[in-house]
C-alpha positions as CSV (number, residue, x, y, z in Angstrom):
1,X,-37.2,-4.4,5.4
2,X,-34.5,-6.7,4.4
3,X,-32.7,-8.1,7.5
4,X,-29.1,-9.2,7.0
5,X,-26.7,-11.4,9.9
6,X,-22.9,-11.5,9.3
7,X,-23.0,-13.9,6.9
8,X,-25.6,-12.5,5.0
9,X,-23.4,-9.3,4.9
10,X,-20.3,-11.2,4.0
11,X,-21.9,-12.7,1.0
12,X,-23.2,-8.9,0.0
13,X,-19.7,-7.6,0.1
14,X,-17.8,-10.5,-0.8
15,X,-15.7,-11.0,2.5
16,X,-15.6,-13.4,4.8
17,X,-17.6,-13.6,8.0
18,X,-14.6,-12.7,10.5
19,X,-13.6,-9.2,7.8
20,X,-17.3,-8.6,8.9
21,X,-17.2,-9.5,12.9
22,X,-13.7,-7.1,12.6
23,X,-15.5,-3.9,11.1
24,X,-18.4,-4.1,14.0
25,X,-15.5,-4.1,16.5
26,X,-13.1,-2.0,14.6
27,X,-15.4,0.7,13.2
28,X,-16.8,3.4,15.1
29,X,-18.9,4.2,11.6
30,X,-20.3,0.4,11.2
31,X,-24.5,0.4,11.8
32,X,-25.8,-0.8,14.5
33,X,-27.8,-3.9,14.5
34,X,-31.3,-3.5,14.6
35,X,-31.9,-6.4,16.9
36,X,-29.9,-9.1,18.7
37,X,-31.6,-12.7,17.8
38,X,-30.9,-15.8,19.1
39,X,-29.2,-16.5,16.4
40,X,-27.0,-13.4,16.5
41,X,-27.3,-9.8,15.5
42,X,-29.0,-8.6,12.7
43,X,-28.9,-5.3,10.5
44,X,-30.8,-3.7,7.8
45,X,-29.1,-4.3,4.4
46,X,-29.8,-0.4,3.7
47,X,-27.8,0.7,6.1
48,X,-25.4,-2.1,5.3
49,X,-25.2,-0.5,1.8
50,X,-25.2,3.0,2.3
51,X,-22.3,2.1,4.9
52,X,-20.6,0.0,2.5
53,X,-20.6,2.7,-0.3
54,X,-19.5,5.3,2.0
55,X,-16.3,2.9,2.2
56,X,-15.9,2.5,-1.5
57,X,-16.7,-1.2,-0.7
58,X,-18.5,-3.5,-3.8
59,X,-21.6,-5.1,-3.6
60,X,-21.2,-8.7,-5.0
61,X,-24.8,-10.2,-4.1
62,X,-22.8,-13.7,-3.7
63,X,-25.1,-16.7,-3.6
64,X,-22.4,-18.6,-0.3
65,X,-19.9,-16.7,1.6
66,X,-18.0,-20.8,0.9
67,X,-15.9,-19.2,-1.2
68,X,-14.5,-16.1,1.1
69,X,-14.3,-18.4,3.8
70,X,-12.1,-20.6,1.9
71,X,-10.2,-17.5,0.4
72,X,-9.9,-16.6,4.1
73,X,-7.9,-20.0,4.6
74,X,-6.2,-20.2,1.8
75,X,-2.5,-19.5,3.6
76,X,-0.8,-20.9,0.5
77,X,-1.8,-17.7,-1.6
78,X,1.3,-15.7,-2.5
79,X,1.3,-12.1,-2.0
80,X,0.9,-9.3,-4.7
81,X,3.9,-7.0,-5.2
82,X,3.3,-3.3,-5.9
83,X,5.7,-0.5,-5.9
84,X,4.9,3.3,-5.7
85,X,7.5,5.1,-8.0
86,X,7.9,8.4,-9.2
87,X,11.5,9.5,-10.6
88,X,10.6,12.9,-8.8
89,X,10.9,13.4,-4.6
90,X,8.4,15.4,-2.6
91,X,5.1,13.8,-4.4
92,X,4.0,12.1,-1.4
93,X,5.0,8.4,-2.7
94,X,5.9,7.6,1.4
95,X,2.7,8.7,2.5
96,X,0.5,7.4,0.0
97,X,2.6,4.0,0.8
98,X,1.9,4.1,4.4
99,X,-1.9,4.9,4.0
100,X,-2.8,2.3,1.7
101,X,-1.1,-0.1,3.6
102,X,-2.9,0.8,6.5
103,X,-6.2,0.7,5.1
104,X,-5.7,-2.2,3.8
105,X,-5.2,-4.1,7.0
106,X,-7.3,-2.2,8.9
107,X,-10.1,-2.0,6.6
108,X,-9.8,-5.4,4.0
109,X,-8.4,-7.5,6.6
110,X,-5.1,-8.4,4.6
111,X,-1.8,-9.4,5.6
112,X,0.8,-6.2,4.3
113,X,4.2,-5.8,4.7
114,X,5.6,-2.2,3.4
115,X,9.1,-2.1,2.6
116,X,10.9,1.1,2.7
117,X,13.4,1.2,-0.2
118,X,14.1,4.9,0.1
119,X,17.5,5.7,1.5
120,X,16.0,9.1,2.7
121,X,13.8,6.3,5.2
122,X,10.7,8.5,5.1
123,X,8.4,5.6,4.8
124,X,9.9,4.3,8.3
125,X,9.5,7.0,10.2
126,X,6.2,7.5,9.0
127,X,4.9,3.8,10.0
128,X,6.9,3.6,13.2
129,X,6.8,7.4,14.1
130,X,9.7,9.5,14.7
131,X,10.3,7.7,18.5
132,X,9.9,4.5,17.3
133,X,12.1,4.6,14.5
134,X,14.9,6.3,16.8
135,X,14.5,3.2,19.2
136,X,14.8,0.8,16.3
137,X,18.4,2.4,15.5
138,X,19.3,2.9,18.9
139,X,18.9,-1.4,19.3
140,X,21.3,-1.9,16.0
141,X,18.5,-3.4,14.5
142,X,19.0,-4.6,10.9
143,X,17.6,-2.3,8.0
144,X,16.9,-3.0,4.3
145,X,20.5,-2.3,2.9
146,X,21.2,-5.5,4.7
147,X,20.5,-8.1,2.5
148,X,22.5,-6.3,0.0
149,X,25.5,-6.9,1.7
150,X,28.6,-8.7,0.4
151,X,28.1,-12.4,2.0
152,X,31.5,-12.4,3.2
153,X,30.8,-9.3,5.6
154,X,29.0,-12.0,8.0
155,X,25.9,-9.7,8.8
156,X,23.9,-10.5,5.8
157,X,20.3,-12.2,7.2
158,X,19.6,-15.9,6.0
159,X,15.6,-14.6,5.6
160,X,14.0,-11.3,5.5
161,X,12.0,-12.3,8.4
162,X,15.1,-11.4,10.3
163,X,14.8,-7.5,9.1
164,X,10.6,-7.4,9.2
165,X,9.4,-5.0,12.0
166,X,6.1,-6.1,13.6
167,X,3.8,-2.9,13.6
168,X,0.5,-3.9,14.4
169,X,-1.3,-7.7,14.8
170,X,-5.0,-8.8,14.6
171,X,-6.8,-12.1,16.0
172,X,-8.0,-12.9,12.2
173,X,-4.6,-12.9,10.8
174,X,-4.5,-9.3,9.8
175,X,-1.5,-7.4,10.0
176,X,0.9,-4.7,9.4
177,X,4.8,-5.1,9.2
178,X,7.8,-3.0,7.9
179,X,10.9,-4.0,6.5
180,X,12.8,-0.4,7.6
181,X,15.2,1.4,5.7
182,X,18.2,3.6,6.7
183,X,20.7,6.2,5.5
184,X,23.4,3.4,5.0
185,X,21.0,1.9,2.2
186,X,22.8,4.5,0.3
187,X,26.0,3.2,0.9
188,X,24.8,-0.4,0.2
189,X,23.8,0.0,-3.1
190,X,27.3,1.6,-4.2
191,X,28.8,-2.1,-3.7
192,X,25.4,-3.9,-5.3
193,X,25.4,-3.1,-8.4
194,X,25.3,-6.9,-9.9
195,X,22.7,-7.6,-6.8
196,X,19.1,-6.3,-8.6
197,X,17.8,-9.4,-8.2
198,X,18.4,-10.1,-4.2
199,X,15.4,-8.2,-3.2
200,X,13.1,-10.3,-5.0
201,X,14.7,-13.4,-4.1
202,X,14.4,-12.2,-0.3
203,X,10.7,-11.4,-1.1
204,X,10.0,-14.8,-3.1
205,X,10.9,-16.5,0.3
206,X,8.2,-14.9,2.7
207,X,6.0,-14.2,-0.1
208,X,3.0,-16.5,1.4
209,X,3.1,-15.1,4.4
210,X,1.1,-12.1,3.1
211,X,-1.5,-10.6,1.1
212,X,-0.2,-7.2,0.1
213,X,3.5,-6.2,-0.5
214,X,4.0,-2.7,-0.9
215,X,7.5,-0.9,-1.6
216,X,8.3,2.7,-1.3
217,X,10.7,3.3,-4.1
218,X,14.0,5.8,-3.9
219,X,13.2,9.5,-6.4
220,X,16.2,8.6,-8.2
221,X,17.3,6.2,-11.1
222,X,19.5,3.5,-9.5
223,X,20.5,-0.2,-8.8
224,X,17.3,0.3,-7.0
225,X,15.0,0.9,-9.5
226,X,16.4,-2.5,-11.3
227,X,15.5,-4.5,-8.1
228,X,11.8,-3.1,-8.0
229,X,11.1,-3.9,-11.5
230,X,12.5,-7.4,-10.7
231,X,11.1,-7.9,-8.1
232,X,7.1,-6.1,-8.4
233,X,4.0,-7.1,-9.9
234,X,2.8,-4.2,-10.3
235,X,4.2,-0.1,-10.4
236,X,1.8,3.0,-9.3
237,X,3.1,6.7,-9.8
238,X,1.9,9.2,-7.3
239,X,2.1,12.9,-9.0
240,X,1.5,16.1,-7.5
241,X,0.3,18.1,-9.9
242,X,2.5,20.6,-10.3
243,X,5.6,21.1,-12.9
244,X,8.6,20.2,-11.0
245,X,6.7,17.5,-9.9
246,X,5.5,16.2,-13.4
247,X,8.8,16.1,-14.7
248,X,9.2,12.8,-12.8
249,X,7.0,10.9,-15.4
250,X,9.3,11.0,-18.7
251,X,12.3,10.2,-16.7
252,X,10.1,7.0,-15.3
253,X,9.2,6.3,-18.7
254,X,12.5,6.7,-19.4
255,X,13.9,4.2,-16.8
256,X,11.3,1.4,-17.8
257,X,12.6,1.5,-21.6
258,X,16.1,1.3,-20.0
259,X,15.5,-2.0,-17.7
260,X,13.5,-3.7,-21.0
261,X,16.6,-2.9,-23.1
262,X,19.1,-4.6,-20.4
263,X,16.8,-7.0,-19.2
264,X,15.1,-8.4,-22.4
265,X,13.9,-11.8,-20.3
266,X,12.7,-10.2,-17.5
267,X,9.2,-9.5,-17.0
268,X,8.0,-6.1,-16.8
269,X,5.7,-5.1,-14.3
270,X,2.4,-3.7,-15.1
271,X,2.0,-0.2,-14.8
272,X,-1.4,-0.1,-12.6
273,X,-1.8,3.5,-12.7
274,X,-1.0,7.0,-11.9
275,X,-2.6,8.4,-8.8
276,X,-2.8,12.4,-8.4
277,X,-1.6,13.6,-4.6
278,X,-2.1,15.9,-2.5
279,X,-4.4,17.9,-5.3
280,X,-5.9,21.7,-5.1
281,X,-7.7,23.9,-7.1
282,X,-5.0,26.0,-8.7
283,X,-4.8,26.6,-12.0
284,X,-1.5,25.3,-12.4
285,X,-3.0,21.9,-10.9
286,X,-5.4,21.8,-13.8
287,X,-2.4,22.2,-16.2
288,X,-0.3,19.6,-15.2
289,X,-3.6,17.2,-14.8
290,X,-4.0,17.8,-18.7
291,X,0.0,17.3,-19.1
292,X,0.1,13.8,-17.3
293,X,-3.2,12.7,-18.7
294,X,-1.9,13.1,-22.4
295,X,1.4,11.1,-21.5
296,X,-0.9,8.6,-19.9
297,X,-2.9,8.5,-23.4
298,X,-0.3,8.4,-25.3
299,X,1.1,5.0,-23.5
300,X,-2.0,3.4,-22.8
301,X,-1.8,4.1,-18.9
302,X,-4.6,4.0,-16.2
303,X,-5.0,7.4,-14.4
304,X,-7.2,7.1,-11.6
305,X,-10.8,8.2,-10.8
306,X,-10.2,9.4,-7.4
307,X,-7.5,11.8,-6.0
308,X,-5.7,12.8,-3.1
309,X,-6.4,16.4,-2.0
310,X,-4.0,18.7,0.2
311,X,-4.7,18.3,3.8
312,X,-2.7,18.5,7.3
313,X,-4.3,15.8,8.6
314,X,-1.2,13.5,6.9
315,X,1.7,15.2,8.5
316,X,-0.3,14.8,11.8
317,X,-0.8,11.6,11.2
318,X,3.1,10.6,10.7
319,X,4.2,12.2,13.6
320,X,2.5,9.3,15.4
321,X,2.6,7.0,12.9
322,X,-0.9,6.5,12.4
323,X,-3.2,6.6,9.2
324,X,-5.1,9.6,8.0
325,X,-8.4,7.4,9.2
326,X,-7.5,6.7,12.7
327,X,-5.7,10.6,13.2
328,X,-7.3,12.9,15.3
329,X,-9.1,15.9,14.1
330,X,-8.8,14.7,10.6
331,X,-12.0,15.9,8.5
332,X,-14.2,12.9,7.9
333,X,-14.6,13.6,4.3
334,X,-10.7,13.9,4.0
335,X,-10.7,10.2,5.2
336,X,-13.8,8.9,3.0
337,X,-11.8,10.7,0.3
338,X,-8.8,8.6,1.0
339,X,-10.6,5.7,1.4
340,X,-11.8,5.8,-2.0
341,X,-8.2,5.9,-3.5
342,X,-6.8,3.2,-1.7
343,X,-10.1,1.2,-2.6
344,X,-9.4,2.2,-6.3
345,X,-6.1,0.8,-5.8
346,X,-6.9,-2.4,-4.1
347,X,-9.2,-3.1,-7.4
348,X,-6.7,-1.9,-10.0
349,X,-4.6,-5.5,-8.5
350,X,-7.5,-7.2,-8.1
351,X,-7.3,-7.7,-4.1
């Protein structure tokens, strides 16, 4: 039997020591050792693998965990910028946001901040829960549509570390944060229309503080959408697999051709993929899969291997603002299920 310690198992999955120390503690799922040594705990690297493919984790078979350890301290590293967009509303883009971000903090170990540039705030609510994000209001605290505010109104923050809302902090670094939105983001943007670029010049300056940047992008074609490009490495497109859902795609296809046409200089982001939410076994489903995937073909676009299926467990989850992983009564193939896609993602940026 091959015996593995913690940084035999960091080296197998390509982490660092401490990811490895937070998964025992974290994860009610992680194996037991099968002995404590003097020298620490050890584990069978079986069970260490079936575990890790349950998680959709890789096996690297690295030679030092040097390297992950010096990843691990490398606080110079500038985030990756993603954005979940879909020109269509009601495909789930807010709660697909909100779970990836959590898993990867939770389960990677990464530094995330979500931003919520939806003037319906959906993404908020979700993260902070329907109490918390009344309490936030009720203390006048500033939302997104602030830094989009005319300099002369006086309110406009000098750093978006004035509008980031702590949500959840680990010893190792790790963490979860929000940058909230409101119904007045609505307003903002009728006054912001030569502002695009603010957001990413916000992001740029607290871009090393994290890992993982994540935006939740308005249904609609707008200043907006011009700030995300701008600003974003890298664009994923939720779908629901359904007709008035699918009709977002051309119009997103439409709105990328725009912002190359006006912004010839500009870098486009790339498109990393388009994800298929909250899935079922109708027939229509199965049509609109084959509709998507031959738009996809047709522009070169990743779809991905794994899929969101239809399941209660996500509503529940947002009333508390929690994770489909960490919600009660949530079916635990539900959450291996979602762990997959938000591991899918995580590769398609190379995180």
């Amino acid at each position: 039997m091959d015996l593995l310690g913690l940084a035999e198992i960091a080296a197998l999955l390509g982490v660092s020591k401490q990811a490895v120390a937070n998964w025992k503690a974290r994860k009610a799922d992680f194996p037991k050792p099968i002995a404590e040594l003097k020298s620490g705990p050890v584990w069978s690297k079986a069970a260490i693998v079936a575990w890790a493919d349950s998680e959709g984790l890789s096996i690297v078979e690295a030679e030092e965990d040097d390297e992950a350890e010096e990843e691990e301290e490398g606080a110079a590293r500038r985030a990756i910028i993603a954005a979940l967009m879909n020109m269509k509303g009601g495909v789930g883009k807010s709660t697909m946001t909100a779970n990836v971000g959590w898993y990867a903090a939770y389960h990677r170990n990464l530094r995330v901040l979500l931003i919520d540039l939806d003037p319906q705030f959906n993404l908020s609510q979700y993260i902070l829960g329907a109490r918390g994000y009344e309490k936030l209001l009720d203390e006048g605290s500033p939302t997104i549509e602030s830094i989009f505010r005319d300099s002369k109104s006086g309110n406009k923050p000098d750093s978006l570390a004035e509008v980031i809302r702590p949500v959840a902090n680990w010893n190792d670094g790790s963490c979860i944060h929000i940058v909230p939105a409101s119904l007045e983001l609505a307003w903002a943007m009728r006054y912001a229309t030569d502002r695009a670029h603010i957001l990413r010049d916000y992001i740029d300056d607290i871009r090393d503080q994290y890992d993982l940047v994540l935006i939740d992008c308005a249904p609609t074609e707008s200043i907006l959408s011009t700030a995300t490009y701008l600003a974003t490495d890298y664009i994923f497109v939720p779908v629901k697999p359904e007709f008035l859902s699918t009709i977002g795609l051309p119009l997103l296809l439409q709105s990328i051709r725009e912002f190359q046409n006006t912004h010839k200089n500009a870098p486009l982001p790339e498109l990393g993929g388009i994800v298929f939410n909250d899935t079922g076994e109708k027939v229509e489903h199965d049509r609109s899969r084959d509709y998507v995937r031959g738009i996809a073909a047709e522009n070169d676009w990743y779809v991905f291997e794994n899929e969101v299926s239809h399941s209660d467990s996500y509503p529940a989850g947002a009333r508390v603002g929690k994770p489909i992983f960490l919600t009660d009564n949530a079916r635990s193939w539900k959450k291996e299920e979602f762990n997959r896609v938000a591991g899918e993602f995580l590769e398609r940026m190379g995180v």
